[in-house]
N, C-alpha and C positions, 0 to 999 in steps of 0.2 A: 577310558580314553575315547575320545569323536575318532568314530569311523574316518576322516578326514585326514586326519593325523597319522596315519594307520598304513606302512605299503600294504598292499592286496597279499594274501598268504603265496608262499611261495616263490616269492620276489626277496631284493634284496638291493640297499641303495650299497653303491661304490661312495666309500666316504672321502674327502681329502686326503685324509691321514693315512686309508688304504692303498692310494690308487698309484702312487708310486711301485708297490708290486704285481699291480696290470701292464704297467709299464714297461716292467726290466720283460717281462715274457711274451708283451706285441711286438715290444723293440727285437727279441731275439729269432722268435717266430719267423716275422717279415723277413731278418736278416739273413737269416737259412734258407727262405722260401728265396729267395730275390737270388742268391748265389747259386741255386740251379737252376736258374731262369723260371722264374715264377714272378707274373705281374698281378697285382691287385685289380681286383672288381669286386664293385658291388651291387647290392640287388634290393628292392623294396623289401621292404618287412613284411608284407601281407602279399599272395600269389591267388589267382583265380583257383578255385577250390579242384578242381579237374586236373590240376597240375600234379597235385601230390597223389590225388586218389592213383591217376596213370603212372605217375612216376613212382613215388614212393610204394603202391601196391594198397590196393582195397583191401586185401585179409591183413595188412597187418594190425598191430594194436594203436600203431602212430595213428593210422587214419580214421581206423574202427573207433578208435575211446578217447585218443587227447591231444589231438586240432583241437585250437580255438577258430571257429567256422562262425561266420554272419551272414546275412543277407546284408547287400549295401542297399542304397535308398532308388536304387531302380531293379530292387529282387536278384539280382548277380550274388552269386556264393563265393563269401572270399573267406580264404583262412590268413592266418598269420604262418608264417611259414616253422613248420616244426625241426626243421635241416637245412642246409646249404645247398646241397647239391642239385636237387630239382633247379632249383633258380637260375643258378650258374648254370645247367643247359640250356634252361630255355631263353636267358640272355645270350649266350652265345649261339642258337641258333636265330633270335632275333635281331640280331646287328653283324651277322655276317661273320661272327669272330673263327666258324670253323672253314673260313673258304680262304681264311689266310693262313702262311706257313705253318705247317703241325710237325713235330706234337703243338698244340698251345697248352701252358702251362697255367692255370690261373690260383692265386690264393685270395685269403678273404677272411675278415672276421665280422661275424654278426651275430644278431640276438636271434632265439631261435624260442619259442613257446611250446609247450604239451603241459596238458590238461593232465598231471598226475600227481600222486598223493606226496607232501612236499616231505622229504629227508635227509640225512647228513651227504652230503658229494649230489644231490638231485633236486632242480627248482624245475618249478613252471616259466617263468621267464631264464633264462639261460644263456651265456657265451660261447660263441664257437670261436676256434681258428678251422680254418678248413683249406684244403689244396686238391683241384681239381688239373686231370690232364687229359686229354682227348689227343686218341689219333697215335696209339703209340699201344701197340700189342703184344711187343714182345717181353718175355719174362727178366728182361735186366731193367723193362722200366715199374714193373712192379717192384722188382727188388732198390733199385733206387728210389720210387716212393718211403718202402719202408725204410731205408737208410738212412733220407730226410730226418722223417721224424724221431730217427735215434739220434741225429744228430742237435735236433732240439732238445731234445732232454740231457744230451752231454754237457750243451754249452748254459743250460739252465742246473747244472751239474748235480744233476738229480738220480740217484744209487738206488739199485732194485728194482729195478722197473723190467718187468718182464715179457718177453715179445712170445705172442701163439700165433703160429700159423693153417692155414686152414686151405683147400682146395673143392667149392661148392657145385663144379663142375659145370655144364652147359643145359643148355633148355634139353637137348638130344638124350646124355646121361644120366640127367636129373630126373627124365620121366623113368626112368627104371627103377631108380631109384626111388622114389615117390611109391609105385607100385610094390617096393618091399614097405616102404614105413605103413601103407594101407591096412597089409598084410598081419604087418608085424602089431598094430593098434589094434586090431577085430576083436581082440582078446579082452580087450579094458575101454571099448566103447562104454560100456553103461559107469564107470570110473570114470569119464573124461568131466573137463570141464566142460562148460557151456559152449562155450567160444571154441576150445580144442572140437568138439563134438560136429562144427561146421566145417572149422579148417581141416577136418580130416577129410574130409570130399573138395574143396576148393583146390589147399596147399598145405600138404602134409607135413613137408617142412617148416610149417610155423608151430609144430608141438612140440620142437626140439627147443622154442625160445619160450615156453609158456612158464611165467611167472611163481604156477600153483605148484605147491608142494607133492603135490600126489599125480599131475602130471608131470613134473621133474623128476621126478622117481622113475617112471614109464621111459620117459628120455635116457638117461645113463644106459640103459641096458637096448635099445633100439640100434636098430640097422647103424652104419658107419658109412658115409656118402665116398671115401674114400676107396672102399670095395665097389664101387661103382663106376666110378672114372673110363667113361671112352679113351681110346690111344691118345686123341690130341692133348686133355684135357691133363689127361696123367703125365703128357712130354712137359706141358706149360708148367706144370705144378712141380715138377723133378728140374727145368730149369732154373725158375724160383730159388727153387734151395741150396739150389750151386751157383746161382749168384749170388746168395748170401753167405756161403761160407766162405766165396773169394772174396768179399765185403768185409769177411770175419764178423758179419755181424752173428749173435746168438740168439737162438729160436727154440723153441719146440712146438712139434704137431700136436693141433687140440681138432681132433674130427669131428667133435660137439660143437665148434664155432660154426653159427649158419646167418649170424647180425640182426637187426632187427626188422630191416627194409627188403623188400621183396626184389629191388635191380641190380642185387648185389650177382656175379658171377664167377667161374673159377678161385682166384686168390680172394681171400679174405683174413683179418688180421686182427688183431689186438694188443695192444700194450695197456699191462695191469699192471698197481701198486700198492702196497698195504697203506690203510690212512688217508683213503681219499672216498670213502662212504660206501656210497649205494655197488656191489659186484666190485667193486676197485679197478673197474676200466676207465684207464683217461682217456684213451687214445681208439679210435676203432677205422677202419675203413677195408677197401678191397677194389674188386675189379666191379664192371659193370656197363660190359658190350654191348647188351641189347637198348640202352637208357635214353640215348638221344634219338633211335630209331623208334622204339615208345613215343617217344614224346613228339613226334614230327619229323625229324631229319633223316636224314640217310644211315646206313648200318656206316658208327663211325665208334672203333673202342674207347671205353674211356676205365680209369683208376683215380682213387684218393683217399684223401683219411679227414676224419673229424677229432677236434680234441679241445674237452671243457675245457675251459680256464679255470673257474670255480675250482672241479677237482683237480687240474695242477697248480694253482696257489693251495691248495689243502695238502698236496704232498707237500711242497717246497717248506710248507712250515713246517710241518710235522717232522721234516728233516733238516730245519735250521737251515735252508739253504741260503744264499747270500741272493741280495736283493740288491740293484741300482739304485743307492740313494737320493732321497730327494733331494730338490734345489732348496739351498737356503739364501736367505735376501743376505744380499749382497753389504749394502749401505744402508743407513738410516739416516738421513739427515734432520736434525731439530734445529725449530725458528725458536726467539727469543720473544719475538711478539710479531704481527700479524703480517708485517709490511716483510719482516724475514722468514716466517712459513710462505708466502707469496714467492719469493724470492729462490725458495728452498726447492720449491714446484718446477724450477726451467732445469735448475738443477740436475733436477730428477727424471728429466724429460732428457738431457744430453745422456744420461747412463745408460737409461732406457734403449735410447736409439745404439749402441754401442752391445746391446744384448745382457748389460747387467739387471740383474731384480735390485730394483732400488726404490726406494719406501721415504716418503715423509710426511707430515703431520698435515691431516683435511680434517679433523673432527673440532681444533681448537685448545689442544690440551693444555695443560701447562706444561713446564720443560721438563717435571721432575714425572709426571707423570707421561710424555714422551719415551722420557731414558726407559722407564718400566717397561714402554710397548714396546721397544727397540730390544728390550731382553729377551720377552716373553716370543717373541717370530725368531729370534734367534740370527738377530743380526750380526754378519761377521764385524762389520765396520761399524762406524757412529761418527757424526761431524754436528757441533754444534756450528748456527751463524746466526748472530745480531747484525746491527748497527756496525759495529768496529770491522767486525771480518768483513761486512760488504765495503765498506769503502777503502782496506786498507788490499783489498783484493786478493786477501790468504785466513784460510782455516784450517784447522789444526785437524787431522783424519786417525782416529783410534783404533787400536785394533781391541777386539771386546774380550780378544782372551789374554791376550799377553800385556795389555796396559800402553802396549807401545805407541806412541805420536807423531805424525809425520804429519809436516808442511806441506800444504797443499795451494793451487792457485785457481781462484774462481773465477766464474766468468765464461766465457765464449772457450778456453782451451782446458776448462777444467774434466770432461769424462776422459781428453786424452792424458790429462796427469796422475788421475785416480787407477786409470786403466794399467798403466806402466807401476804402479803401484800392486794392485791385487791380481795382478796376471806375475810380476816377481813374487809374490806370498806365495799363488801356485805353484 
């Protein structure tokens, strides 16, 4: 097959037939996000490359191995953006959005790229939904993010899905912490991998995410960042948990959660499910205080979460879940001969304006081979018109399952007769 013909490995086209179940999970997403006040933004697909290195963190594997990075055509290094979140701050520290009322809540869905090896629940091109909030530090708005997004998954009524919670502590903490993982790695330096072998001097905490088997081994049995926790950091994280269990939402502590982005801070989180590929996380996010002062702005807190679509259309199937059905055409109307296809078109043009999908004949068919196409799209209705019905100013409107026929009157008041028609079938 031509190369042409071919998406780029790791990609994947959203077909017709699929995209109806993109749909029931934007639709539900937004509708969640919007009911705790959460407005939409968006952000270019490619960010100046400094953006993510600062923001997302130069040790990690995001920046280290799978950016897609270019030079543009006056030498500027742009990536396509690997996550949401960078962007969203630095939109919102560019138009001012955090000098207005806070918290500001914002959600968002977009494509998001990494350069990595393509498998079941993991592309290189890729869907987020994502909800970002700034300006909001205390532990009921962590527990309210993750509330959010249980509540996406209830009403996408999707079973098994399991929430870890995790507490990564503060820059203050963390270096203490960092100096036992040093401690505790000296032992299996010459075992590490390549890449573990630097981040053990940069960011010790990137060995507890390392991919290799024989440095995941080393991880399970390594220091617990939870024994480390300063007073504040251990009050936020003991808050957290008691506002999820007055939430009743259900948790468990996983002190192995450390995410894969370097401005992640105290809370962090995951929801996993069996069925949905790569580790079986759909869902991840956390805190991330220091992120907008990184990036330029002032010390301003911020939390959120990220969550494929890919891997939750791969659970929803795998669990038969119910989907928003698509729209099916409404009407079909067939001409007799060219002057009544002409005729059929204004027709079609009143239903339209009236919000029905209504369908008729531009290609030339014959009638018989009409009625076929009219099957085949799965037309509820069907109206033949010649000669007689235009001048006699009624046609006859079918229902395609029941056989049934009703009189109808054309012309200038006809979408309002068909409308009083198939709004009574609803």
């Amino acid at each position: 097959m031509d190369i042409i013909t071919q998406a780029p490995r790791g990609t994947e086209d959203k077909l017709p037939s699929q995209i109806y179940k993109w749909h029931t999970v934007e639709k539900i997403a937004a509708q969640i996000a919007e009911a705790y006040g959460c407005k939409e933004i968006r952000t270019p697909t490619f960010e100046h490359t400094e953006l993510f290195q600062r923001g997302v963190g130069g040790t990690t594997d995001v920046v280290q191995k799978e950016m897609y990075t270019f030079n543009d055509k006056k030498g500027r290094s742009i990536s396509l953006k690997p996550e949401g979140t960078a962007g969203a701050v630095r939109a919102s520290l560019e138009n001012g959005l955090l000098n207005e009322a806070l918290p500001l809540k914002l959600y968002y869905f977009t494509r998001c790229f990494r350069y990595e090896a393509p498998q079941s629940g993991r592309l290189r091109e890729f869907n987020q939904f994502g909800v970002e909030i700034f300006g909001a530090n205390s532990p009921l708005s962590d527990a309210e993010v993750i509330c959010m997004v249980e509540d996406i998954f209830k009403f996408l009524k999707l079973e098994n899905i399991r929430l870890e919670i995790n507490s990564i502590g503060c820059p203050t903490c963390r270096a203490e912490y960092q100096k036992a993982l040093k401690e505790y790695y000296q032992q299996y330096t010459d075992q590490l991998c390549d890449t573990c072998k630097e981040r053990l001097e940069k960011n010790p905490m990137r060995l507890l995410d390392c991919k290799s088997e024989i440095c995941h081994s080393f991880a399970e049995k390594a220091p617990i960042i939870l024994d480390y926790l300063c007073d504040d950091c251990n009050k936020h994280f003991e808050g957290v948990k008691q506002a999820l269990d007055d939430l009743k939402v259900k948790y468990t502590i996983n002190p192995r959660i450390v995410r894969g982005l370097d401005y992640y801070t105290n809370t962090v989180f995951e929801f996993a499910a069996d069925n949905c590929g790569a580790q079986g996380v759909v869902c991840g996010g956390g805190r991330y205080n220091g992120l907008v002062e990184e990036i330029g702005g002032k010390p301003t807190a911020g939390l959120g979460f990220a969550m494929g679509i890919e891997r939750i259309l791969m659970v929803m199937d795998a669990q038969n879940a119910e989907y928003e059905q698509p729209k099916e055409c409404d009407l079909f109307i067939a001409g007799t001969d060219p002057d009544s296809s002409r005729y059929a078109l204004t027709l079609v043009k009143q239903l339209r304006e009236y919000g029905f999908w209504a369908e008729c004949d531009v290609v030339g068919r014959s009638l018989k081979a009409q009625m076929k196409y009219a099957d085949k799209i799965g037309a509820r209705f069907s109206m033949v018109i010649g000669e007689n019905e235009i001048k006699e100013g009624t046609a006859q409107l079918k229902n395609m399952q029941t056989g049934e026929k009703s009189v109808v009157t054309i012309g200038d008041k006809f979408a309002g007769a068909v409308n009083s028609i198939l709004m009574g079938i609803d």
